[in-house]
Every structure is written in C-alpha cells, then in structure tokens.
FIVOFI-252055 format. One record per residue (C-alpha): residue number from 1; chain; x, y, z. Coordinates in Angstrom, 2 decimals, m for minus. Each point is the difference from the previous one (the first is absolute). Example, Ala and Ser with C-alpha at 12.3 -4.5 7.8 and 13.67 -1.06 7.14 Angstrom:
FIVOFI-252055
+-----+------+---------+---------+---------+
| pos | unit |       x |       y |       z |
+-----+------+---------+---------+---------+
|   1 |    A |   12.30 |   m4.50 |    7.80 |
|   2 |    A |    1.37 |    3.44 |   m0.66 |
+-----+------+---------+---------+---------+
This chain:
FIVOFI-252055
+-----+------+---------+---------+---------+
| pos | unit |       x |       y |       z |
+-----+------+---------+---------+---------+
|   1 |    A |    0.00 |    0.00 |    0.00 |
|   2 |    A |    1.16 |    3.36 |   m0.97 |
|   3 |    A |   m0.19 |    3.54 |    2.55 |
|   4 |    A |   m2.94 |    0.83 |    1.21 |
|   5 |    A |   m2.02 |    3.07 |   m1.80 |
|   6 |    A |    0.88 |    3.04 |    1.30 |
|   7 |    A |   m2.66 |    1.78 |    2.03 |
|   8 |    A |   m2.13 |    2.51 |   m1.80 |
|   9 |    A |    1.59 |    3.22 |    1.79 |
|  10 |    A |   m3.13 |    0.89 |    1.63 |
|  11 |    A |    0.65 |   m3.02 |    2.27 |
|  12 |    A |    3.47 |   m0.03 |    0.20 |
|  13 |    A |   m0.40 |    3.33 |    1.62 |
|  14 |    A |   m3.30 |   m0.86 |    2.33 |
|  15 |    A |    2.27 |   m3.38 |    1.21 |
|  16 |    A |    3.19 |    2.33 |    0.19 |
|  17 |    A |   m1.84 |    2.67 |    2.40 |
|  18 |    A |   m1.27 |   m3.11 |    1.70 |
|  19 |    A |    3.73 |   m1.42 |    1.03 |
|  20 |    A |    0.92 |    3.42 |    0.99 |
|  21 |    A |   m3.45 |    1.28 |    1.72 |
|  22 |    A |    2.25 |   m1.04 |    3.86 |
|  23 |    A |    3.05 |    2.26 |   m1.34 |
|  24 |    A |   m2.41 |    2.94 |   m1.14 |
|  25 |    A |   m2.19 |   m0.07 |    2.79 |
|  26 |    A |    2.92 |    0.66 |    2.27 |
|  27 |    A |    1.56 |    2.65 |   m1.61 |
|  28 |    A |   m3.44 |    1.83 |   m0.48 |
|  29 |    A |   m0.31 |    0.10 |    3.73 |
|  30 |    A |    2.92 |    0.89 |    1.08 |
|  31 |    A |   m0.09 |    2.75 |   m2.56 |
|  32 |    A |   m3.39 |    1.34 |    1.50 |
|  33 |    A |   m1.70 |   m0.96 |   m2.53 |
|  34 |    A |   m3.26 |    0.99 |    1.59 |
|  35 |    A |    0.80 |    3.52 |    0.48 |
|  36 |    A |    1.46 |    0.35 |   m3.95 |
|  37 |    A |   m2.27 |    2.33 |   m1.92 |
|  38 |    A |    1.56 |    0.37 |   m3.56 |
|  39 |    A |    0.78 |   m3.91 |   m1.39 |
|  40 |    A |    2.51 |   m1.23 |   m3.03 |
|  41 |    A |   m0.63 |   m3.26 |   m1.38 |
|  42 |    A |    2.78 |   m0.24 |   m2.16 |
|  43 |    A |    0.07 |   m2.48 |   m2.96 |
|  44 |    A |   m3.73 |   m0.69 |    1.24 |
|  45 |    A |   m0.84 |   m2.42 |   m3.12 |
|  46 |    A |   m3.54 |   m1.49 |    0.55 |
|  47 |    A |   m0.35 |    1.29 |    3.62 |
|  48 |    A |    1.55 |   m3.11 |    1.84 |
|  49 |    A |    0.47 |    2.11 |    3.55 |
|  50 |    A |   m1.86 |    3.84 |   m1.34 |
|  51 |    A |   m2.84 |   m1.31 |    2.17 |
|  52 |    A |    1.93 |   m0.99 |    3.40 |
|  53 |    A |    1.45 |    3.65 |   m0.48 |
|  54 |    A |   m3.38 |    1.54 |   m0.37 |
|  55 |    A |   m1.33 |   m2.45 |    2.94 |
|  56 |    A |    3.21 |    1.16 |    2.42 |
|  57 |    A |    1.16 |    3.49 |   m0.62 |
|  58 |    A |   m2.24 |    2.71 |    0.62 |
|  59 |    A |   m0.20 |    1.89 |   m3.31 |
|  60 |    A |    0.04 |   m0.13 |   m3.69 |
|  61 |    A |    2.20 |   m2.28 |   m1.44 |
|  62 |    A |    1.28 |    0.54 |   m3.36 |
|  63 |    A |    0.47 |   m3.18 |   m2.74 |
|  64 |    A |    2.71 |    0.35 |   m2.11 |
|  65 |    A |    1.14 |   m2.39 |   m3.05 |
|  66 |    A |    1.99 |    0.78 |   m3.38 |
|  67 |    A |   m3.03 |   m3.02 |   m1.49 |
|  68 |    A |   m3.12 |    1.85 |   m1.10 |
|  69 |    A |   m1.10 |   m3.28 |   m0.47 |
|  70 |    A |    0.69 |   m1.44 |    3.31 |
|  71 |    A |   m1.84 |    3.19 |    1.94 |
|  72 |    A |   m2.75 |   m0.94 |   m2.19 |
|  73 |    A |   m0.37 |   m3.78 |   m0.19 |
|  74 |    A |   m3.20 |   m1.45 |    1.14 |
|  75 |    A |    1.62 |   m1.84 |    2.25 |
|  76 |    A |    1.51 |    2.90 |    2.10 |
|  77 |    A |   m0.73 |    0.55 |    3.32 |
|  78 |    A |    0.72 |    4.08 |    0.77 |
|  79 |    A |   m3.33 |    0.53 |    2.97 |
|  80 |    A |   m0.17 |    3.85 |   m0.87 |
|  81 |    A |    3.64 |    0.93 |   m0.04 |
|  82 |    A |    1.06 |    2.10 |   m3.02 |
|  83 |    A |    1.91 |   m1.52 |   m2.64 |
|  84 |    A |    2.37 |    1.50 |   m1.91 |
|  85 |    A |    2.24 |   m0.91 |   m3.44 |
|  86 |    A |    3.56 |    0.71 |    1.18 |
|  87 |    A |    3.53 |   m0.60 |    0.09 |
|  88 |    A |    1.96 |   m0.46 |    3.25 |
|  89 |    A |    2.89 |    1.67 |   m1.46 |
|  90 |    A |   m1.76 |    3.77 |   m1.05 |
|  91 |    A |   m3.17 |   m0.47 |    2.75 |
|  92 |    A |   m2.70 |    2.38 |   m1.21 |
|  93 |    A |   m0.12 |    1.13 |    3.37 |
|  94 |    A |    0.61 |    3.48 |    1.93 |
|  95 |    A |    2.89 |    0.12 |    2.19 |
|  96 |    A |   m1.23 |   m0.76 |    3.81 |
|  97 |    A |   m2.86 |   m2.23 |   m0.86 |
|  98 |    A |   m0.01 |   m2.64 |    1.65 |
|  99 |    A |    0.87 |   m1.16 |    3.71 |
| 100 |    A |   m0.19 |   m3.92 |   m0.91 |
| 101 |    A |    1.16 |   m1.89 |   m3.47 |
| 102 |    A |   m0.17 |   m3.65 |   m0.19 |
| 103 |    A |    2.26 |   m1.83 |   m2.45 |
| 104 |    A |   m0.58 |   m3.87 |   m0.08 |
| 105 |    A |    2.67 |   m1.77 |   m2.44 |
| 106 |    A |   m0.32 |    3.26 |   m2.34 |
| 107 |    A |    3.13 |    1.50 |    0.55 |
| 108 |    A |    0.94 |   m3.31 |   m1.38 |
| 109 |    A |   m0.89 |    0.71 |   m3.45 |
| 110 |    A |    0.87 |    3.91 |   m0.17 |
| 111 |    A |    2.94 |    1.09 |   m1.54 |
| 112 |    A |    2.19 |    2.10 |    0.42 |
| 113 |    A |   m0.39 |   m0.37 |    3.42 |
| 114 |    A |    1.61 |    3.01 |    1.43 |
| 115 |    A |   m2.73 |    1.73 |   m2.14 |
| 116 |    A |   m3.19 |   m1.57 |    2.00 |
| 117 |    A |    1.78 |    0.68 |    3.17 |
| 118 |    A |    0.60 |    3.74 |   m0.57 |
| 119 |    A |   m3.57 |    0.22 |   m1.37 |
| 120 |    A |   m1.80 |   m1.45 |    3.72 |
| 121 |    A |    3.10 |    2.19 |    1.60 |
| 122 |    A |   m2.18 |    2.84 |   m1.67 |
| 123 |    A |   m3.53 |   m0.83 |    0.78 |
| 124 |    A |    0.07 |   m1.17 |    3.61 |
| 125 |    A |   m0.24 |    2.72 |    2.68 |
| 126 |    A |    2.66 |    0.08 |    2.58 |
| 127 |    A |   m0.92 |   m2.52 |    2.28 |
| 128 |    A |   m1.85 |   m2.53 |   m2.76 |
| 129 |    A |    1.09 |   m3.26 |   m0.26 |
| 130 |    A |    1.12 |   m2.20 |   m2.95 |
| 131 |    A |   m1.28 |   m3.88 |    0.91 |
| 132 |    A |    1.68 |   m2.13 |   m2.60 |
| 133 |    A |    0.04 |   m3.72 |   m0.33 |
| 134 |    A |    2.39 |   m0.86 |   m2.96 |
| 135 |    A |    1.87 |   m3.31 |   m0.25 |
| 136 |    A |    3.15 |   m0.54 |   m0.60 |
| 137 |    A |    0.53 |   m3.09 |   m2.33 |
| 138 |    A |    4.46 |    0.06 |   m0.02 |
| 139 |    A |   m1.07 |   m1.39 |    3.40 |
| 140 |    A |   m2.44 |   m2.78 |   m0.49 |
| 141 |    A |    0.83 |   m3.19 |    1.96 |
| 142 |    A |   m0.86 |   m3.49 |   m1.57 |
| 143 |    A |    0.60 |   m3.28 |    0.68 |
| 144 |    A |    0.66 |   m3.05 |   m0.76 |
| 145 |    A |    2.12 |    1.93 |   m2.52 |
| 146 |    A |   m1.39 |   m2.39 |   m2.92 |
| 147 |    A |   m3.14 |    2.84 |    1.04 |
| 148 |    A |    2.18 |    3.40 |   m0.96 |
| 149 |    A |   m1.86 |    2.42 |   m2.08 |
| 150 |    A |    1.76 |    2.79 |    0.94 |
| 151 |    A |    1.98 |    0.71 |   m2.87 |
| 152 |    A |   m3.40 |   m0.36 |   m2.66 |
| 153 |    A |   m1.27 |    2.63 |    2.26 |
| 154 |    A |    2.70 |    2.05 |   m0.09 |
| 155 |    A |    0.26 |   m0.51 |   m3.97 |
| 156 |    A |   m3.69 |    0.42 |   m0.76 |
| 157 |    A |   m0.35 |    3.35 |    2.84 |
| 158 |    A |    3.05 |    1.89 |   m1.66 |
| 159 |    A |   m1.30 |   m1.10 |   m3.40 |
| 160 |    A |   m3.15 |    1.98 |    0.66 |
| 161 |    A |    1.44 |    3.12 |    0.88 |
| 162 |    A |   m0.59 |   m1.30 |    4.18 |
| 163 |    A |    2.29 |    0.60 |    2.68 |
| 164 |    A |    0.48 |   m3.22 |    2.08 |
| 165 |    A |    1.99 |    0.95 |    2.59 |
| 166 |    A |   m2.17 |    3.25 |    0.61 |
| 167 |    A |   m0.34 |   m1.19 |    3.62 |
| 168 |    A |    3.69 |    0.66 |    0.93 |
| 169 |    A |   m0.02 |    2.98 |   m2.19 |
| 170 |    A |   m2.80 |    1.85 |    1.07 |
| 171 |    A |    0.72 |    1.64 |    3.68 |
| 172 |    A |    3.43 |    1.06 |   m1.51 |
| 173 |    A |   m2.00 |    2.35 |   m1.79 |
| 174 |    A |   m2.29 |    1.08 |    1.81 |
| 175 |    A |    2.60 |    0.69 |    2.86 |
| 176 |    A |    1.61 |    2.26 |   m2.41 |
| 177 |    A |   m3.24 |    2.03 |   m0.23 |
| 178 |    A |   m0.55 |    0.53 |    3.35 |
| 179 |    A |   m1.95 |   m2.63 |    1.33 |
| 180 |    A |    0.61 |   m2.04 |    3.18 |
| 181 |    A |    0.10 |   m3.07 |   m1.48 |
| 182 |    A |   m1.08 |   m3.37 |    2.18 |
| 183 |    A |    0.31 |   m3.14 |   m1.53 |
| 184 |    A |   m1.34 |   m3.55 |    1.15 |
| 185 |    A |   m0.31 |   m3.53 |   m1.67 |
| 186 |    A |   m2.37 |   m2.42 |    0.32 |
| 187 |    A |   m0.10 |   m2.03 |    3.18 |
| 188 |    A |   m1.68 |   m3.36 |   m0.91 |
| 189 |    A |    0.99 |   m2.39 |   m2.36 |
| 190 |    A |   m2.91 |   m1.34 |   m1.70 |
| 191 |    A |   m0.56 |   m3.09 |   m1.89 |
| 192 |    A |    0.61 |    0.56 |   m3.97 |
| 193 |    A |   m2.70 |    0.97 |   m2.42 |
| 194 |    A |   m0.53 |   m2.14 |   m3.05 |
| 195 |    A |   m1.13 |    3.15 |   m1.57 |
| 196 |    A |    3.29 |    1.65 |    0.07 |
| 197 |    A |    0.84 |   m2.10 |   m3.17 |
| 198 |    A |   m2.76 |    1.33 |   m1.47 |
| 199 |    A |    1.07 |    3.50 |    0.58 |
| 200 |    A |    3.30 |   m0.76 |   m1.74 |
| 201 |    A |   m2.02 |   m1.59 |   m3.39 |
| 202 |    A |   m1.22 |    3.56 |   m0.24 |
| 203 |    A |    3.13 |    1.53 |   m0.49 |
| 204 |    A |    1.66 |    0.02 |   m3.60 |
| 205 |    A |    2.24 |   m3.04 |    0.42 |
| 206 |    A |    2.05 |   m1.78 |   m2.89 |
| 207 |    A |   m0.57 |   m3.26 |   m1.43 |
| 208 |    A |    2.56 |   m1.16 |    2.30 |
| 209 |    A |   m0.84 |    1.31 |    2.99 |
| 210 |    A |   m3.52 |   m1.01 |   m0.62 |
| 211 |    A |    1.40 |   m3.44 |    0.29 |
| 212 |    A |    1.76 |    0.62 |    3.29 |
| 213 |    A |   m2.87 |    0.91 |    1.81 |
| 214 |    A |   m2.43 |   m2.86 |   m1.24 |
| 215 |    A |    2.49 |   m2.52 |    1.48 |
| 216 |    A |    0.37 |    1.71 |    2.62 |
| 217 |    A |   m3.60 |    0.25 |    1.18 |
| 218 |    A |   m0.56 |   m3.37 |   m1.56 |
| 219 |    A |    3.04 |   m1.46 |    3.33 |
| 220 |    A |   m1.69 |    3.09 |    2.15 |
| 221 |    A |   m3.79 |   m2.32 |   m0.52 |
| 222 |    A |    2.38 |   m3.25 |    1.14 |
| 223 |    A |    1.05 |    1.41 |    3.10 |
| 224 |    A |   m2.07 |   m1.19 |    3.08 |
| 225 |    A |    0.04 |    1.16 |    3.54 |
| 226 |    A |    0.11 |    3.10 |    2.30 |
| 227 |    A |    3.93 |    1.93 |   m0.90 |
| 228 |    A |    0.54 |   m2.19 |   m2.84 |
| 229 |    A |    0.22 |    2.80 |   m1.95 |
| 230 |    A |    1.09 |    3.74 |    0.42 |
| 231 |    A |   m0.70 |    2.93 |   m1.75 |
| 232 |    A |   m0.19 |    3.93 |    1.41 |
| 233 |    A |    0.28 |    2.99 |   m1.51 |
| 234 |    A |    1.04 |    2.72 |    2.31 |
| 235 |    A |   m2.03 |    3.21 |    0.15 |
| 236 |    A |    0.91 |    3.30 |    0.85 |
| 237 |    A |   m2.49 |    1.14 |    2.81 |
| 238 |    A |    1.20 |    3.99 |   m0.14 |
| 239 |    A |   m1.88 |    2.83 |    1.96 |
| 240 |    A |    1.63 |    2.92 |   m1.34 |
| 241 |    A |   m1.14 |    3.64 |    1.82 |
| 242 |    A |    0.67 |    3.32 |   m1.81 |
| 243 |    A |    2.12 |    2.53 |    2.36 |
+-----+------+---------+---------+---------+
C-alpha cells in the first residue's frame, strides 16, 4: 500500500489546532487573554482557533489570511470576527493596533521572515503580546531510525519557499525588535499520529522521495506496542511582549 492521501487542508488545520489546543490555551491565559480587546489571528485560514479568540478575549478580533479563498470557504468557521485578505509581511494595519496577535505554524510559511516580524513589531501596542506556536522540523526526533522523515521534510518545506527551522529562528528576531522574548517546548510526549504521513504526501515530493515515505509508513503500520515507535516535532511555544 502506498501513503496515505493527504488531508484536505481544511482538516489538516481543524486536527492541527486540535494537537495544539493544550499549548494555545496556556499561552492565551497567561497572556490575559480575557482582558485583550483588539485580536490578530494571523495566517487565520478557515478559522481553526478565530472562534476560541472571539470566545476568550474581550473584544473584536480581527481574521487575517493572504487566501481569499480560504476566508471565504464554506467550510470556515470565523463567529463574527472580521476577516481580512492580507499579507503578514506589509499588514494592512495602523501602527498600535493591536494588544494580542496569534500566529499558529504561520510564521512557518512567511518569508522573509525578518519582514513579518518587523510588521507585528509595528502593529502591537507597547505592552501586546506576540503568542506564536511554530515548529521547528531541523529538530524532529524519530525512531527506530528505519522511521526518519526528517530530511523529506526538510527537502519538501525549503522546496516550498517554508522555513523549517523557524522555531529556533524566530525569538532571535523578535528579541532584536524589542520584545521580551520567552520561549517553552512542549512537555509531553505523545504517542505518534498516523496522520503526520499524510501531512508529508501533501507536500511536493519527488518520485523518489514519494517512495521513501510509502515504505516507511508501510514498517510504521507493522510496528505494534506502546514506544515502539517515536516521532516529535518540537514546537516553539513563544510569548513575545512589545516594550
């Protein structure tokens, strides 16, 4: 049997808001979330966590995405937040606007990088906080090594104009804008999701690589019992507040 289908993106992104929805919870509260009045949902695609924004904070929360298609899809889930067509690197924005922006694995697929970073510099009041959850995929741990699909990841990321190592690179930056920058990692290690292969199959891979991954998800399906098998990706868990 070959790789799984990849996930229409929809779902990947419901199921990806899903894993994280521990990680983001924290981070909202601590930020004080429900005292935020002006709300960034950056990269918001179909609305995966607009709604537990407009649910927590205390104000309007603004949708942004560079998709027109995505902020309009029928299966989008926005629960009266504005949406707006953007890019994270020139925000359409006022300087000062915001006191909260949320950035789950979007930062991931912005480049330049610097640019995005200088751009939420700009936009959050002093005292607003950047909450960013961006992986870091130079550091993914697999095993039994027969497993490794680090370096299709790597291939197909960069290949798509992606930065996977955006986790490590990230507070760098935003230290160097004046933010104090605090950084944690996830705590748990939890068992491996089948459907991470299916997230790879809907990256452009070669012929070759294609092969790689259907054997290795074909010995992944072999593998039987609890740590048999290994595979976390690291993620950035920054909360980043403007001075």
């Amino acid at each position: 049997m070959g790789a799984s289908a990849a996930l229409p993106l929809p779902e990947q992104l419901a199921l990806q808001a899903q894993w994280l929805a521990p990680a983001r919870s924290r981070l909202l509260r601590e930020s004080g979330i429900a005292h935020r009045q002006r709300m960034l949902d950056l990269g918001a695609g179909y609305g995966a966590v607009t709604a537990e924004l407009m649910r927590r904070g205390d104000g309007k929360v603004v949708a942004l995405d560079r998709e027109f298609a995505a902020l309009t899809h029928p299966q989008s889930t926005f629960a009266g937040a504005w949406r707006v067509c953007g890019d994270a690197r020139e925000l359409p924005f006022a300087a000062r606007s915001f006191d909260l922006a949320l950035s789950q694995c979007t930062l991931l697929w912005t480049a330049p990088l610097d640019a995005a970073v200088a751009e939420l510099a700009r936009v959050l009041a002093p005292g607003g906080v950047l909450l960013a959850l961006e992986p870091d995929y130079g550091g993914l741990i697999e095993y039994p090594p027969a497993l490794a699909t680090r370096s299709l990841w790597l291939a197909a990321l960069s290949r798509v104009g992606a930065n996977p190592l955006v986790g490590r690179t990230l507070p760098g930056l935003l230290a160097a804008q004046g933010f104090n920058v605090r950084v944690r990692l996830f705590e748990v290690l939890p068992p491996p999701a089948p459907e991470r292969f299916a997230f790879l199959e809907g990256l452009p891979l070669t012929q070759e690589e294609r092969a790689t991954l259907s054997s290795i998800e074909h010995q992944a399906r072999a593998l039987k019992g609890p740590w048999s098998q290994i595979a976390h990706l690291p993620f950035f868990l920054i909360t980043a507040v403007k001075g």
